[in-house]
C-alpha positions in Angstrom: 0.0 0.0 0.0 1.4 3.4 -1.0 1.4 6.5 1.3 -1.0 7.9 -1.2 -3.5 5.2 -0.8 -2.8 5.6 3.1 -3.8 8.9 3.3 -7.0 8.3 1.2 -7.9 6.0 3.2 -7.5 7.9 6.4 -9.4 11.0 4.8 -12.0 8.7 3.3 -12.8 7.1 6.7 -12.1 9.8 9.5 -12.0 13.5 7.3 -15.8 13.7 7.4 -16.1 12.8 11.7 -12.5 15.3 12.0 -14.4 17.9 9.8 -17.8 17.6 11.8 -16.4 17.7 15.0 -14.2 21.1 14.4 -17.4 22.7 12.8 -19.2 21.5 16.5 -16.6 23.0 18.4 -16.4 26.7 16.2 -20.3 26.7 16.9 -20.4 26.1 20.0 -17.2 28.3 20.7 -19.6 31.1 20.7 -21.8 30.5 23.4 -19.2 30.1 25.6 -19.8 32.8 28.4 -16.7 33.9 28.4 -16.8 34.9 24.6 -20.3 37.0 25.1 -18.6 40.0 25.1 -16.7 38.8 21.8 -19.8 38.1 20.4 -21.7 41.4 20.9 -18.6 43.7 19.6 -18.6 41.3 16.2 -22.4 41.8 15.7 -21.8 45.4 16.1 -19.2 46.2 14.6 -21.2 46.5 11.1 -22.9 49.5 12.6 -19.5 51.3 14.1 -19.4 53.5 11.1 -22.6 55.1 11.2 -22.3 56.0 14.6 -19.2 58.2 13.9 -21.1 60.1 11.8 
């Protein structure tokens, strides 16, 4: 078996459950309570220029 066909493999059978399981943890990274304050400056921030003016 060559490395190439080893690393198929490996992406084949565990890239979709390594994929899943980062996208779990950046969604629930935000609910965090430590990151609220995070949170409320990002859906802001869109509206920081039209309160300078």
């Amino acid at each position: 078996m060559t490395l190439y066909e080893t690393l198929r493999h490996l992406a084949d059978s565990y890239g979709l459950v390594v994929i899943f399981a980062l996208y779990l943890v950046l969604c629930g990274w935000s609910f965090l309570p430590n990151s609220k304050a995070r949170v409320e400056q990002a859906k802001n921030s869109i509206f920081e220029e039209d309160q300078d003016v």
